[in-house]
C-alpha positions in Angstrom: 0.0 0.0 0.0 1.3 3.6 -1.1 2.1 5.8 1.8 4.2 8.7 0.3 2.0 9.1 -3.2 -1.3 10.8 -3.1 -4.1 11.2 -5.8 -2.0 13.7 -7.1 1.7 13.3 -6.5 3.3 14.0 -2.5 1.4 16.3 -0.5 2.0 17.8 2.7 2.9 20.9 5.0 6.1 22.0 4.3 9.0 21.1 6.7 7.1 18.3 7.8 6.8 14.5 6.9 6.6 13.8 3.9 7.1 17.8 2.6 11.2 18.3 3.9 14.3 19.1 2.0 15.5 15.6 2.5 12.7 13.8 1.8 12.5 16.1 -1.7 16.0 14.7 -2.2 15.4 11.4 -1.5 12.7 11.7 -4.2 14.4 13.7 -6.5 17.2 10.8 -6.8 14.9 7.9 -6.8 13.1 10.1 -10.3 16.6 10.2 -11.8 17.4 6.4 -11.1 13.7 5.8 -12.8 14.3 7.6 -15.6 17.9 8.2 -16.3 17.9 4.4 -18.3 21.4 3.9 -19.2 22.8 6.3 -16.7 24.2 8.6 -19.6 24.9 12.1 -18.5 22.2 13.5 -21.3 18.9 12.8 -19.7 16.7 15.9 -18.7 14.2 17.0 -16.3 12.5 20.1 -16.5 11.0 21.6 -13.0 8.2 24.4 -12.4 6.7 25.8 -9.4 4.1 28.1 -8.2 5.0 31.0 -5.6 4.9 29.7 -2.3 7.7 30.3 -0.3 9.0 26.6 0.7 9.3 26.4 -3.4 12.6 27.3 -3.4 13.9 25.1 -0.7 11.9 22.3 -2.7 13.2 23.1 -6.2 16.8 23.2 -4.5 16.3 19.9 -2.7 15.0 18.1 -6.0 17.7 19.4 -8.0 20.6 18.0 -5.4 18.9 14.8 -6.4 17.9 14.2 -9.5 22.0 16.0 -10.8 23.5 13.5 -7.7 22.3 10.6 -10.6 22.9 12.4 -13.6 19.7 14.1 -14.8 20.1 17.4 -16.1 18.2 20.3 -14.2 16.1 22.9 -16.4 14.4 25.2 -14.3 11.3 27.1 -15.2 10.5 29.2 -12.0 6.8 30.3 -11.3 4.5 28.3 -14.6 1.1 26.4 -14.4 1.1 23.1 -14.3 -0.3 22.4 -17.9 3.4 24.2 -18.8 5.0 21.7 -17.3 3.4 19.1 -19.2 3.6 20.9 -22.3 7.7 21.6 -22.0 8.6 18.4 -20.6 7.4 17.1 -24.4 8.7 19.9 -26.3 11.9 19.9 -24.1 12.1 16.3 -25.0 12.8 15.6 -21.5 12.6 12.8 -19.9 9.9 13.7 -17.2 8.3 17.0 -15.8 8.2 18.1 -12.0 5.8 20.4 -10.6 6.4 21.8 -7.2 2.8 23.2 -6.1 -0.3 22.0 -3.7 -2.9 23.5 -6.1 -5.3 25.0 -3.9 -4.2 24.3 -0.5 -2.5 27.1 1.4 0.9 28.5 1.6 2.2 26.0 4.2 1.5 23.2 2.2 3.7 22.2 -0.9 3.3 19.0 -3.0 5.3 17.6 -6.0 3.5 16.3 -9.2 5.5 14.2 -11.8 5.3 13.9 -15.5 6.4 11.5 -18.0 8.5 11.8 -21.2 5.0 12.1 -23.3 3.8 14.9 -21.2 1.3 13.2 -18.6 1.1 12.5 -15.2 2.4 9.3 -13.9 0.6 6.0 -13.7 -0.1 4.9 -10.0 2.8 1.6 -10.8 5.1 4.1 -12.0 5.0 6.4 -8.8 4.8 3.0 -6.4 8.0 2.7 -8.2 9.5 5.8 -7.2 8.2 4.8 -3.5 10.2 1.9 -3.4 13.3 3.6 -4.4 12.5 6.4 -2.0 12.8 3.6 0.6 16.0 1.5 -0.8 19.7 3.0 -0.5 20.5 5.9 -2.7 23.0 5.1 -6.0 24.5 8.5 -7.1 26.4 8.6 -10.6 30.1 9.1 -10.6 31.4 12.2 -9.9 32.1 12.8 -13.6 28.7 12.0 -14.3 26.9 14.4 -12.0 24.3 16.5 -13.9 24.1 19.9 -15.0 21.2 22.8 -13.8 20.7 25.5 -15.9 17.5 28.1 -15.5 15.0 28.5 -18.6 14.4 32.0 -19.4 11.4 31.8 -21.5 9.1 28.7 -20.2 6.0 31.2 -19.6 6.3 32.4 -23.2 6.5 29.3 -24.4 3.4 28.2 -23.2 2.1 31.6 -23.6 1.9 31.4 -27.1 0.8 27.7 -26.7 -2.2 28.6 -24.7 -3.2 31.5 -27.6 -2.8 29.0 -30.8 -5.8 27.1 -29.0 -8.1 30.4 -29.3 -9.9 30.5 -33.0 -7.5 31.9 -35.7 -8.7 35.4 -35.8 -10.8 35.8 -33.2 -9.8 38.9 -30.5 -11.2 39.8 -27.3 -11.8 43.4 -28.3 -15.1 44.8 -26.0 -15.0 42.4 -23.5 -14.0 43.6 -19.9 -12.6 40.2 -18.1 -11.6 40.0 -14.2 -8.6 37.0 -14.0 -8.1 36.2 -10.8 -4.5 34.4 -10.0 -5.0 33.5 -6.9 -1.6 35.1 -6.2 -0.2 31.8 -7.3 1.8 30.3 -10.7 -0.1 32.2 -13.2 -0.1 35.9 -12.2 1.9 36.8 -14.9 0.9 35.0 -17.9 -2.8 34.9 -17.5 -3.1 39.3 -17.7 -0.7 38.5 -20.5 -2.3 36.5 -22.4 -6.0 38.1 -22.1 -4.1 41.2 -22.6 -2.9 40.1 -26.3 -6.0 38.6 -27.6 -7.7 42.1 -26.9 -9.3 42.0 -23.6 -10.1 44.6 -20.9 -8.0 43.0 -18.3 -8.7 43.6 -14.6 -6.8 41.9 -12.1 -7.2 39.9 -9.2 -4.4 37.8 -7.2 -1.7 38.7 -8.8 0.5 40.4 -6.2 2.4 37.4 -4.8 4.5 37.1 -1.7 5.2 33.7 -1.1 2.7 33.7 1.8 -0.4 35.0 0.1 -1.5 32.1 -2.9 -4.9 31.0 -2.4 -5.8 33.4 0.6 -9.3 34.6 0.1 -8.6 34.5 -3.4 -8.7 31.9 -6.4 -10.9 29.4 -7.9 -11.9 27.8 -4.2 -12.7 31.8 -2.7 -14.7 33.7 -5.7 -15.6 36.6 -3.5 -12.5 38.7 -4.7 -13.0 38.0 -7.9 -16.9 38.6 -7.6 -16.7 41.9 -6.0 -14.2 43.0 -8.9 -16.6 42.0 -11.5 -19.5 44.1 -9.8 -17.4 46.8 -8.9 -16.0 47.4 -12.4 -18.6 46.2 -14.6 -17.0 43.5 -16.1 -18.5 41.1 -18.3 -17.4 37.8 -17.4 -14.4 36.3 -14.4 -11.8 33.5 -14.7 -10.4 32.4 -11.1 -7.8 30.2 -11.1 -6.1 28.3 -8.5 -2.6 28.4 -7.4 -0.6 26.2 -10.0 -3.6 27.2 -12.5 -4.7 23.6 -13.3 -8.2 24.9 -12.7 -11.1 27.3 -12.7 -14.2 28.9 -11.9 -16.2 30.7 -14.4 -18.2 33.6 -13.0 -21.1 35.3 -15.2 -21.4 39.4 -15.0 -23.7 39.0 -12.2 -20.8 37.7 -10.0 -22.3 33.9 -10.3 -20.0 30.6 -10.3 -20.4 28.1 -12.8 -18.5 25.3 -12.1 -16.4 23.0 -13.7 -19.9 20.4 -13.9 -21.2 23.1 -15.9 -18.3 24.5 -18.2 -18.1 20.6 -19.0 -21.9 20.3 -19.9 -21.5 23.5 -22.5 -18.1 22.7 -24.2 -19.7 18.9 -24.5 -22.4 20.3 -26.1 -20.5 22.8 -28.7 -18.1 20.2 -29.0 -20.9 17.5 -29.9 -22.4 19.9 -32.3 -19.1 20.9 -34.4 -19.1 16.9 -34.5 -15.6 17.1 -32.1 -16.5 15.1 -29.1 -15.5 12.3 -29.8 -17.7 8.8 -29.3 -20.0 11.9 -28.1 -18.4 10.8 -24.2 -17.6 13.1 -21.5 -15.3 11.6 -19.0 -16.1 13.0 -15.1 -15.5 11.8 -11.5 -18.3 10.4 -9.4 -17.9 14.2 -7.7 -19.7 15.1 -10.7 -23.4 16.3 -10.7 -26.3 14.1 -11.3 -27.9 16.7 -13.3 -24.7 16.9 -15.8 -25.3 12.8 -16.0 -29.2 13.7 -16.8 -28.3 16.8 -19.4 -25.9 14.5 -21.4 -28.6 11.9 -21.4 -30.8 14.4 -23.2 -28.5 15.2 -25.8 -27.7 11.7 -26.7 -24.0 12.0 -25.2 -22.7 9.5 -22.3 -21.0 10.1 -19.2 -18.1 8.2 -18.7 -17.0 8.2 -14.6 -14.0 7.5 -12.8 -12.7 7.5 -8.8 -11.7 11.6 -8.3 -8.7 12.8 -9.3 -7.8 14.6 -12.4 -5.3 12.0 -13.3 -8.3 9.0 -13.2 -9.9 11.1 -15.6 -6.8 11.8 -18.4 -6.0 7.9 -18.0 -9.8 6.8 -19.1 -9.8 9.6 -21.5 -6.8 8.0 -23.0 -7.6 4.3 -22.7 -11.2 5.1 -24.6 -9.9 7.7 -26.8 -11.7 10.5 -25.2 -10.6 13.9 -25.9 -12.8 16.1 -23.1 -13.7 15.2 -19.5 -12.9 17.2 -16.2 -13.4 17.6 -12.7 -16.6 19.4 -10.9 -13.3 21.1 -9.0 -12.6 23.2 -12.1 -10.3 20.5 -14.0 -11.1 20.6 -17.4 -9.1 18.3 -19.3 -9.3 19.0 -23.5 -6.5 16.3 -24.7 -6.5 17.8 -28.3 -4.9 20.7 -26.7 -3.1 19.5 -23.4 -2.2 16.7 -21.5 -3.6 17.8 -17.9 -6.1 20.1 -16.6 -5.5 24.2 -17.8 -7.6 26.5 -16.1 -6.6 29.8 -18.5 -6.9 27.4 -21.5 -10.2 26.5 -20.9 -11.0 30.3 -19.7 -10.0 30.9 -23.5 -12.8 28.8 -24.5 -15.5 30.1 -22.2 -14.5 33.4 -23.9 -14.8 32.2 -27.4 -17.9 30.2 -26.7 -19.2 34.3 -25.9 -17.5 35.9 -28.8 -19.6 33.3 -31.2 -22.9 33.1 -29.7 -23.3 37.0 -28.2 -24.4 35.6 -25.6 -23.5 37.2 -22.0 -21.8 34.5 -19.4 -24.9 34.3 -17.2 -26.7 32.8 -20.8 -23.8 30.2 -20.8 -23.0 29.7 -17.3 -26.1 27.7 -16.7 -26.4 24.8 -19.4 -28.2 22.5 -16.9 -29.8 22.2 -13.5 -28.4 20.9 -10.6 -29.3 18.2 -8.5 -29.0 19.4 -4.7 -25.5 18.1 -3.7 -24.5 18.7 -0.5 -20.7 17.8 0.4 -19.1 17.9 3.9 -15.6 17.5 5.0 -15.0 15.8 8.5 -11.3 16.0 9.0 -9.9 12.4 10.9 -6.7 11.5 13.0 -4.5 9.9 10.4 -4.0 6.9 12.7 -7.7 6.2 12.7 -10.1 4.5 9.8 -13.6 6.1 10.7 -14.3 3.9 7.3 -14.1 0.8 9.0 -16.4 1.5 11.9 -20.0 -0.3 11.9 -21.4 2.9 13.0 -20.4 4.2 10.0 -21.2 1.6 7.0 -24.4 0.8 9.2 -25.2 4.6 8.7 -23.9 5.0 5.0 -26.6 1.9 4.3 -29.6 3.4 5.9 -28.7 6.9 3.8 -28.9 5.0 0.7 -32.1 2.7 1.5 -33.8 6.1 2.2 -32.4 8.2 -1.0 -33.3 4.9 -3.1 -32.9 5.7 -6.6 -33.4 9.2 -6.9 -30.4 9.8 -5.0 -26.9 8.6 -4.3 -24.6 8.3 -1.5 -20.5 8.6 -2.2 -18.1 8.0 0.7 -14.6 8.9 0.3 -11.1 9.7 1.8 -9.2 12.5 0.1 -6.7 12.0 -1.7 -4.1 15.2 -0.2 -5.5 16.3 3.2 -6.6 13.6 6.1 -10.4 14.6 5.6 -13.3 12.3 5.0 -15.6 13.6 2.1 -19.4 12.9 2.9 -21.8 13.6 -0.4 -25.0 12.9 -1.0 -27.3 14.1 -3.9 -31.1 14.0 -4.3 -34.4 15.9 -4.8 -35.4 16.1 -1.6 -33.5 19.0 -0.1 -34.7 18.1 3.9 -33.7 14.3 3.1 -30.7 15.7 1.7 -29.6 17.1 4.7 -30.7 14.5 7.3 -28.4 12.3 5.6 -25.9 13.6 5.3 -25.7 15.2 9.0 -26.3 11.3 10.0 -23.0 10.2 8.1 -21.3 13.5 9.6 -21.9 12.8 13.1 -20.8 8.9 12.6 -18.0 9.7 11.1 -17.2 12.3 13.6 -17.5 9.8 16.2 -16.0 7.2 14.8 -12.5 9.6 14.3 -12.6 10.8 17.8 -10.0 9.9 20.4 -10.9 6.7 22.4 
């Protein structure tokens, strides 16, 4: 059983277990011993990071290790995550790091890996790493040590990427557009890029410090970015979040529309320009029941995996799927990019308006929701509130009262030590019974004997 690998790389606070400078060595080396092959001194491994402070101590720390085995180092600095994947192809590297926690706050700092063809790493391939983490380092010869060299240019690079996927032609010209950075990877590109294709830009988050990504700010804290929109008349919002994998639509009004619903309207123009392909829309089991029931309608299928943006990019690639995405704000367009881009699929939001002349509140609604509720119960790591009878005898009676106009989904997450409790159903009161049941259980269940 994995213990270092989460759902989406290593994940912790910083300076603690698993997130210190040794342990990012450690890791670092057992990469380069996984992919260096022959042991040549010509492999290469390109690194990005978002703005939190313990970045550079983690960028430092990797670096030590992968070189000490005889990777070469190129360093990006501050870029999305989608940039990573993008430059570890065009790079022709050998695998992609990137040093963020996404949405979590500054204390917290993860690493996220990449292979040679620009996508994340299967679940055997990290349990590989994780055994070498554990086993006895094997450094290269001290003539074989690797080189680090900084890369001037990554955020142009994928600058000018992220534009060629906007229709040939098309500008931004009239449209006022709050981005909001979150303070975090993209604060510089994002204002960029709107910038160049015409837009009105108004900014949000983009004043980091180190200390500051994701505080009251990004794609998981829209009130900024709302209160921009209303206070300068904007027309539509793009939050992203820290490492920009992700985002959050807002309308004029100051309205989200999540990434349930940006799916259900790029499925649909995608459908109707005959570009979905096997008209299939690959989600999580997050995803809304009323996305599942919109599809229906149009004659298109949802296809579901276990959460976690990477679940949804492998079944994307084993059915040959090109669009699917996370209720979270992933949104994962493979003829484009290998992982989740929140400014790329921004872009297309925008386009979507410049075609129709439709506002963002006509767009940002494409079907109705079933009431979801989702609660967090956070859980003593040494406990399995999972395994209590109290708890499955509770999860059982949820679901023999929902029946089949609801459902009932149980999880652990995948970065933090929280239990997610979600239910889904008509009935709003029902709704909330439930779910308040499976709370309290759980609750129980995680406290101290």
């Amino acid at each position: 059983m994995r213990k270092l690998f989460g759902t989406d790389g290593v994940r912790g606070t910083a300076n603690s277990w698993p997130m210190t400078a040794e342990m990012a060595l450690k890791i670092g080396a057992a990469a380069g011993r996984h992919f260096r092959g022959d042991g040549r001194n010509g492999h290469r491994v390109v690194i990005g990071k978002d703005t939190r402070l313990s970045g550079y101590m983690f960028e430092n720390a990797l670096t030590a290790g992968l070189t000490s085995t005889g990777m070469n180092v190129l360093l990006l600095g501050p870029v999305p995550t989608p940039a990573v994947g993008l430059l570890t192809t065009s790079m022709r590297a050998d695998m992609g790091i990137m040093i963020s926690a996404s949405h979590n706050p500054h204390e917290d700092n993860g690493i996220k890996f990449f292979g040679p063809d620009g996508f994340k790493l299967s679940d055997a391939a990290e349990a590989e790493i994780e055994e070498m983490v554990a086993g006895p380092m094997s450094p290269s010869p001290a003539g074989e040590i690797g080189r680090a060299r900084r890369i001037d240019d990554g955020r142009f690079r994928y600058a000018e990427r992220v534009k060629s996927t906007f229709p040939s032609g098309m500008r931004l010209d009239g449209l006022k557009v709050v981005i909001d950075c979150a303070h975090g990877a993209a604060h510089r590109v994002a204002p960029e890029v709107l910038w160049e294709l015409g837009a009105d830009v108004v900014e949000v988050g983009t004043d980091p410090d180190g200390l500051n990504i994701n505080r009251d700010c990004g794609s998981t804290s829209t009130g900024a970015a709302s209160k921009a929109i209303l206070e300068s008349g904007a027309d539509v919002g793009i939050c992203l979040d820290g490492d920009a994998d992700r985002v959050m639509i807002l309308d004029e009004t100051g309205e989200v529309a999540d990434g349930d619903q940006l799916m259900a309207l790029f499925a649909a123009r995608w459908a109707e320009q005959q570009r979905l392909r096997d008209g299939t829309l690959v989600a999580t089991v997050m995803s809304n029941l009323g996305l599942e029931r919109y599809l229906q309608g149009q004659g298109l299928r949802l296809e579901r995996t276990r959460v976690g943006d990477r679940y949804v990019v492998e079944a994307m690639r084993k059915g040959g799927w090109n669009l699917g995405g996370e209720q979270s704000g992933h949104i994962v367009m493979t003829d484009y990019a290998t992982t989740g881009d929140g400014l790329l699929a921004g872009l297309q939001y925008l386009a979507a308006m410049v075609e129709t002349g439709q506002p963002a509140s006509a767009l940002a609604k494409t079907f109705d929701r079933v009431p979801q509720l989702l609660q967090n119960v956070r859980y003593d790591p040494a406990l399995d509130p999972l395994t209590s009878e109290a708890v499955k005898k509770a999860i059982a009676s949820a679901e023999a009262e929902m029946g089949e106009g609801g459902r009932v989904l149980i999880r652990k997450s995948g970065t933090e030590p929280l239990v997610r409790v979600m239910a889904e159903c008509e009935d709003e009161a029902l709704l909330t019974q439930v779910v308040e049941g499976i709370v309290a259980e759980v609750q129980a269940a995680s406290a101290p004997a």
